[in-house]
C-alpha positions as CSV (number, residue, x, y, z in Angstrom):
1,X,-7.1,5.7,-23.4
2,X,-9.5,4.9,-20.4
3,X,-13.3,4.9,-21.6
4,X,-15.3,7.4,-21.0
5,X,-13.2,10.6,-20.8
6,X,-11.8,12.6,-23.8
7,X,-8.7,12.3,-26.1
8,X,-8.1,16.2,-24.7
9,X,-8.1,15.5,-21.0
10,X,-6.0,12.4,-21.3
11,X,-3.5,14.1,-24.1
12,X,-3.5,17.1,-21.4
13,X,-2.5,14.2,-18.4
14,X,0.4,13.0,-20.9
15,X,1.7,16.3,-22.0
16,X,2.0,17.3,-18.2
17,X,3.5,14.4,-17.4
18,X,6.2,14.5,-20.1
19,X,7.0,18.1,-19.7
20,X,7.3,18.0,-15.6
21,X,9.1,14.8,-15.4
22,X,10.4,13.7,-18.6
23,X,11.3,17.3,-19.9
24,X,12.2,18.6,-16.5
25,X,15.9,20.4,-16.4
26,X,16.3,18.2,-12.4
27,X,17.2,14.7,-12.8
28,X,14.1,12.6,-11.9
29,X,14.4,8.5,-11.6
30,X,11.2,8.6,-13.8
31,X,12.7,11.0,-17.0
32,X,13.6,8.0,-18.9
33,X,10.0,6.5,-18.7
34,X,8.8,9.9,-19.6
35,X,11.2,11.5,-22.0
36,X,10.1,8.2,-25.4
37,X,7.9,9.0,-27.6
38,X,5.7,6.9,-27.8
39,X,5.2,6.6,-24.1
40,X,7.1,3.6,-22.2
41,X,4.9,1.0,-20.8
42,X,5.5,2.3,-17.5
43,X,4.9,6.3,-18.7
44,X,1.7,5.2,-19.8
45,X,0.5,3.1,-16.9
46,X,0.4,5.9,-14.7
47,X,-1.4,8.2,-17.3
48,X,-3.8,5.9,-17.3
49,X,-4.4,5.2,-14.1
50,X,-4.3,9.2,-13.4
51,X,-6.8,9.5,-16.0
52,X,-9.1,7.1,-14.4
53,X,-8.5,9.0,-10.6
54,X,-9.1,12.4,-12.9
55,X,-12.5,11.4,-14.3
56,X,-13.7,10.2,-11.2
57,X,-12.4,13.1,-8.8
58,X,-11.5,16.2,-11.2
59,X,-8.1,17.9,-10.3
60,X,-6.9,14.2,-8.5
61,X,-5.4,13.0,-11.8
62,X,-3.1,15.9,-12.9
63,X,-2.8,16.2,-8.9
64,X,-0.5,12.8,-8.7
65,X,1.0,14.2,-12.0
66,X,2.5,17.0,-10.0
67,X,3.2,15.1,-6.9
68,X,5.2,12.4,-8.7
69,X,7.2,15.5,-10.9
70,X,7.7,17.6,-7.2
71,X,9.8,14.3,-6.3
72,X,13.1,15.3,-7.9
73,X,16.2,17.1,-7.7
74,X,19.4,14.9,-6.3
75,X,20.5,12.1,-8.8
76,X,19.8,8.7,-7.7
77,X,18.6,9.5,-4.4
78,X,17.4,6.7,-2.9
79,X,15.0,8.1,-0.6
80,X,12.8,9.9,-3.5
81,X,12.8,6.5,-5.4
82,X,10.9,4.4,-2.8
83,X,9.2,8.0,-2.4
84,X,8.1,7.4,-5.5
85,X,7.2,4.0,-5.3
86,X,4.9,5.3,-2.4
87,X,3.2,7.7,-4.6
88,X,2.6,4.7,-6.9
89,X,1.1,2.7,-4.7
90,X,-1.0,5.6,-3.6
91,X,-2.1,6.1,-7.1
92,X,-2.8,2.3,-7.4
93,X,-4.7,1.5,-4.7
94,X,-7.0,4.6,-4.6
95,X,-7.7,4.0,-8.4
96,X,-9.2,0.6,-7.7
97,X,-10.7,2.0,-5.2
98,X,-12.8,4.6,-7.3
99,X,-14.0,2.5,-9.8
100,X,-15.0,-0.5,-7.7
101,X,-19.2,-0.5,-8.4
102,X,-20.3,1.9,-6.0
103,X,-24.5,2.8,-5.9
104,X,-25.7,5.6,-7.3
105,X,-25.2,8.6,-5.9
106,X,-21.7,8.1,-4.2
107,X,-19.4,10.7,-4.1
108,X,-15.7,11.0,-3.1
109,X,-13.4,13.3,-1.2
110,X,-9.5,13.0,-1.7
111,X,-7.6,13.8,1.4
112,X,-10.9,14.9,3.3
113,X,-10.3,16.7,6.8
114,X,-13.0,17.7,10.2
115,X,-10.9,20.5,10.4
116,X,-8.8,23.2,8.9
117,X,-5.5,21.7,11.3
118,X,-7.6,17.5,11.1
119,X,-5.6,15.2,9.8
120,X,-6.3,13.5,6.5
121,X,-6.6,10.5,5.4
122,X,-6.3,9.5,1.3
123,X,-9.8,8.7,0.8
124,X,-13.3,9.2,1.8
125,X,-16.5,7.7,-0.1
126,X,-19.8,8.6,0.9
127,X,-22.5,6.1,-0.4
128,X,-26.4,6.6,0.3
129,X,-26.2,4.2,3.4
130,X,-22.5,4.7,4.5
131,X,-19.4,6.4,5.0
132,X,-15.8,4.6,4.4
133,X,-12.2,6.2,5.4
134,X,-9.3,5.0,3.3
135,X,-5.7,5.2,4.3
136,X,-2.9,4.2,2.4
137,X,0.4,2.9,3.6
138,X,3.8,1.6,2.2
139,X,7.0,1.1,3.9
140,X,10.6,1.8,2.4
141,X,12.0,-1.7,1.9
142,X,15.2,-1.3,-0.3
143,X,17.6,-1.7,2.0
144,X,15.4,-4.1,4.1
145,X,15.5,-6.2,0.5
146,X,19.1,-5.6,0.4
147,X,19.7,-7.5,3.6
148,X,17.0,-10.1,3.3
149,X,19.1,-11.1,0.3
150,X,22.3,-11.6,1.8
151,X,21.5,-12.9,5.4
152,X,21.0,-16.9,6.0
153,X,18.0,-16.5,8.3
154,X,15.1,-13.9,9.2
155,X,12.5,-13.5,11.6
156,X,9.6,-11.9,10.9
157,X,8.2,-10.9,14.3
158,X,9.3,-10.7,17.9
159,X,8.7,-14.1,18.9
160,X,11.7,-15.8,19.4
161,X,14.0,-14.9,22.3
162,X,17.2,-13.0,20.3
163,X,19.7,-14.3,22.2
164,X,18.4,-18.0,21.3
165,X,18.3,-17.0,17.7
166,X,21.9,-15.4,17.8
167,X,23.0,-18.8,18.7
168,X,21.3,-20.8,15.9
169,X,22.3,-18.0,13.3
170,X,26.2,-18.1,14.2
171,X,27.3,-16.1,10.8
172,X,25.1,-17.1,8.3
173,X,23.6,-13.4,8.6
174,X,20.2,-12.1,10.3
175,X,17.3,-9.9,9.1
176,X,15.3,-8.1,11.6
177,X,11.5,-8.0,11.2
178,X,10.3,-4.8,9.3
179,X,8.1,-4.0,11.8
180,X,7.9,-0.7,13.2
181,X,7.1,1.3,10.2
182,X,3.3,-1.1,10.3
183,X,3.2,-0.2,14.0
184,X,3.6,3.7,12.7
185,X,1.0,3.2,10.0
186,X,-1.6,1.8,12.3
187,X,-0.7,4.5,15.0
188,X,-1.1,7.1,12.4
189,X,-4.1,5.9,10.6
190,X,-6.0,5.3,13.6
191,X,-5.7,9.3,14.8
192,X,-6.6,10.4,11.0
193,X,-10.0,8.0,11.6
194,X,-10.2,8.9,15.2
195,X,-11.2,12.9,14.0
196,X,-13.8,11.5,11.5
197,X,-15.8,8.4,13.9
198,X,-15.7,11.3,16.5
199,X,-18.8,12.9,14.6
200,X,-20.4,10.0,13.1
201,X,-20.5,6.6,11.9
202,X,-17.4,5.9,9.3
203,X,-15.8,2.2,8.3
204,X,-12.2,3.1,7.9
205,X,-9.5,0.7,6.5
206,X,-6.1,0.8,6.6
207,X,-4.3,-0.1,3.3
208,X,-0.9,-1.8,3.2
209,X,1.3,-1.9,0.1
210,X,4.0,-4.5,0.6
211,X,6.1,-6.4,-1.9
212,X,6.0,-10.1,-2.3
213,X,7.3,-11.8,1.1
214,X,3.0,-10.6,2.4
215,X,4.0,-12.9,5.5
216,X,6.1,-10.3,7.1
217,X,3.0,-7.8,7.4
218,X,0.8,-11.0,7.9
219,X,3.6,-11.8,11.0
220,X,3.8,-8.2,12.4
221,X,0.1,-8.2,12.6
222,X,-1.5,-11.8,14.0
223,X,1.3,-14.0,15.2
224,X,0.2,-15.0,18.4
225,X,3.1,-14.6,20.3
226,X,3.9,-11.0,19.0
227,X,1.1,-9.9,16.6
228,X,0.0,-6.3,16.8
229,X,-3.1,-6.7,16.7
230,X,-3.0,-9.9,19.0
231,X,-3.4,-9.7,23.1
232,X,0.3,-10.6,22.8
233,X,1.2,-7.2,21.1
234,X,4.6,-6.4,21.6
235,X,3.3,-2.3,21.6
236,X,2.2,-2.3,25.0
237,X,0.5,0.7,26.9
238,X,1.5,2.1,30.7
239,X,-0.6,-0.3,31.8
240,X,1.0,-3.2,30.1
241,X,-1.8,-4.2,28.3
242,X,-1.5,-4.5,24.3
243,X,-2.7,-1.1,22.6
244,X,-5.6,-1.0,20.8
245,X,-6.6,0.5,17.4
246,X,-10.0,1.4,17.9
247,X,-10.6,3.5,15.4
248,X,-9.4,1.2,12.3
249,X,-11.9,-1.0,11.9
250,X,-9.6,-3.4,9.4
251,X,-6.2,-3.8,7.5
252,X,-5.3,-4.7,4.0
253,X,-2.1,-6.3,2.8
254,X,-1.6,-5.6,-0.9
255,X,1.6,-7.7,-2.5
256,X,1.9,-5.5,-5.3
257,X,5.6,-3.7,-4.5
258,X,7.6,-6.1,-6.3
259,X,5.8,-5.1,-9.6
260,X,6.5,-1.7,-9.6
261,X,9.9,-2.1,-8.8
262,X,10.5,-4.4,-11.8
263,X,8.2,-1.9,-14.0
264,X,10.3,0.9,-13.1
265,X,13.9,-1.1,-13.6
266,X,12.5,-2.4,-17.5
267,X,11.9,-6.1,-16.0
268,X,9.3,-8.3,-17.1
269,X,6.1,-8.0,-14.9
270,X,5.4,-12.0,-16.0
271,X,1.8,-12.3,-14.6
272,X,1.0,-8.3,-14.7
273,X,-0.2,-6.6,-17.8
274,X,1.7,-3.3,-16.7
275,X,2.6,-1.6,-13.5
276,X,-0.3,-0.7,-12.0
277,X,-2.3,-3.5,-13.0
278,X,-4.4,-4.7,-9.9
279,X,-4.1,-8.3,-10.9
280,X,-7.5,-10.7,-11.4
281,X,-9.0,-13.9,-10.2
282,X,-6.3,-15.4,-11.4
283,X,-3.4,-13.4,-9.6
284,X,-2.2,-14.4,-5.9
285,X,-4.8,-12.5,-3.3
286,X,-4.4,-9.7,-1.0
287,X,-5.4,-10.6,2.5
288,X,-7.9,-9.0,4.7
289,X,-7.3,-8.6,8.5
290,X,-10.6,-7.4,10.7
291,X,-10.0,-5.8,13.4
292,X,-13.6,-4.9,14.6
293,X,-16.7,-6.6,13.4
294,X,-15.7,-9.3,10.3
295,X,-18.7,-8.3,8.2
296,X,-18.0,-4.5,8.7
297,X,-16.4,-4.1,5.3
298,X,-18.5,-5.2,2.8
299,X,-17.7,-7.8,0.1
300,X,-17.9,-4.5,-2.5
301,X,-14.5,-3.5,-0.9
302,X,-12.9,-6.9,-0.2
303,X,-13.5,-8.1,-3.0
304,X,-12.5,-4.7,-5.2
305,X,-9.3,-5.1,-3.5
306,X,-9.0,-9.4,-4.4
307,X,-8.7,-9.6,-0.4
308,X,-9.3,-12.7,1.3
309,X,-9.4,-13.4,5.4
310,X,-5.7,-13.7,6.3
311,X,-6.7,-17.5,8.7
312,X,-8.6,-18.3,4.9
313,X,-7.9,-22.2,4.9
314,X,-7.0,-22.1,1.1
315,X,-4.4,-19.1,2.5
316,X,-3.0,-21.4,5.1
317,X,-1.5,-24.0,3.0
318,X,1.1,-21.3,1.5
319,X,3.7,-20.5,3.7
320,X,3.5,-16.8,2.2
321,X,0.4,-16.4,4.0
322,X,1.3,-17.7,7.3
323,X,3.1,-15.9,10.5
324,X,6.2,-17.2,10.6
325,X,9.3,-17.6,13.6
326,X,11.9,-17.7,12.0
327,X,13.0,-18.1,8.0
328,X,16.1,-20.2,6.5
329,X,17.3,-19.1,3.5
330,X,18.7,-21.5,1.0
């Protein structure tokens, strides 16, 4: 149990858990977690981390509760696993987000709005100096995974010619970049903090849950030839000119998918204590992309999230951290 907030309220987060989800009459791809007594690992995971969200922000925790039993209904539906696995990530990142040290005085707003009709991002945290906007993102990569399995060769961005790299592929089998769905989450994210800067000063930041191949993100967003958030941008505007995200002031990749995939399927998490276990000094980073100012997101945040500067030279000697052309697989 989490320190700090009461056997009741956390027995109250596991009972509503196990009687929405495990004891729920609709099949659910999370029962089986759910329905053991005592709790799987997984089960109690997201208790905890609920209970953490609930004792920061009241109502958040039994809140994700009920958002993670609503996803249900059709057995072994695909789309409301990685739905799922959204809502996880969700739960994950805005977690380590509430109990990074934050001063005195700080309060937080899940899902605030400007309007009644304003878009909403996850996460607002009001300090005694400053404001910060928190969006969170993650892409449905099954069947992406699928195919990255079984094809020969993959590029990650748009910077080699296709017809050159149909030739050199033949029929070993090519993945496509996963791409577009990190052009819709920048699109998106930088409306939701568009409404908020409008009034006053916010830092907004644009978080990315990915699995473990971080370079395809890392390739989407700064190769040169391609990179989104490059002068080479292959999202161009009327004008032709690259289109720009002024209104998201930075991006961060978080390579945590992968565990909560093998948390959910009963596979060892090897360097992971449990599913939503954030990792430590000791884990491989998250990366940290500016996109306005560099020191406009304190070292509170990037380093609450373990995120280092993506062109980091201690980054660049892993090929996981590097934009890439094109991939061979052995």
């Amino acid at each position: 149990m989490p320190e700090k907030l009461d056997q009741k309220t956390w027995t109250k987060l596991l009972k509503e858990a196990a009687l929405s989800i495990g004891g729920a009459k609709e099949w659910h791809w999370f029962s089986y977690h759910f329905s053991m007594l005592p709790p799987h690992a997984m089960a109690h995971s997201i208790v905890d981390a609920c209970a953490d969200c609930e004792r920061k922000l009241p109502s958040l925790g039994f809140e994700f509760i009920k958002d993670i039993a609503a996803i249900c209904g059709k057995e072994k539906h695909e789309p409301h696993y990685e739905q799922l696995l959204q809502k996880l990530a969700e739960l994950l990142v805005l977690r380590k987000l509430l109990m990074l040290d934050w001063p005195a005085g700080t309060t937080f707003q899940h899902e605030p709005a400007v309007s009644v009709a304003g878009k909403r991002p996850e996460l607002r945290v009001v300090t005694p100096d400053r404001r910060f906007l928190f969006e969170v993102k993650t892409p449905s990569l099954l069947e992406h995974i699928r195919t990255r399995r079984t094809n020969a060769f993959q590029v990650a961005g748009r910077a080699l010619p296709m017809d050159k790299v149909g030739e050199l592929v033949g029929d070993g089998g090519l993945t496509l970049p996963r791409d577009n769905p990190v052009k819709d989450f920048l699109l998106d994210a930088d409306k939701k903090f568009a409404q908020f800067k409008a009034v006053q000063a916010e830092t907004s930041v644009l978080v990315i849950v990915w699995d473990d191949f971080i370079y395809e993100p890392i390739t989407v967003l700064k190769h040169e030839q391609c990179g989104l958030l490059t002068k080479n941008s292959y999202l161009k505007d009327k004008t032709g000119a690259a289109v720009q995200f002024a209104h998201v002031d930075a991006v961060v990749v978080v390579r945590h998918l992968t565990y909560l995939y093998r948390a959910a399927g009963d596979q060892p998490l090897q360097d992971r204590a449990h599913a939503l276990d954030f990792g430590d000094e000791n884990s491989l980073p998250n990366v940290f992309i500016p996109i306005s100012d560099t020191r406009s997101v304190p070292d509170r945040i990037r380093q609450g999230l373990r995120a280092v500067s993506w062109n980091d030279p201690s980054l660049q000697k892993a090929a996981d951290y590097r934009p890439s052309d094109i991939v061979f697989w052995v």
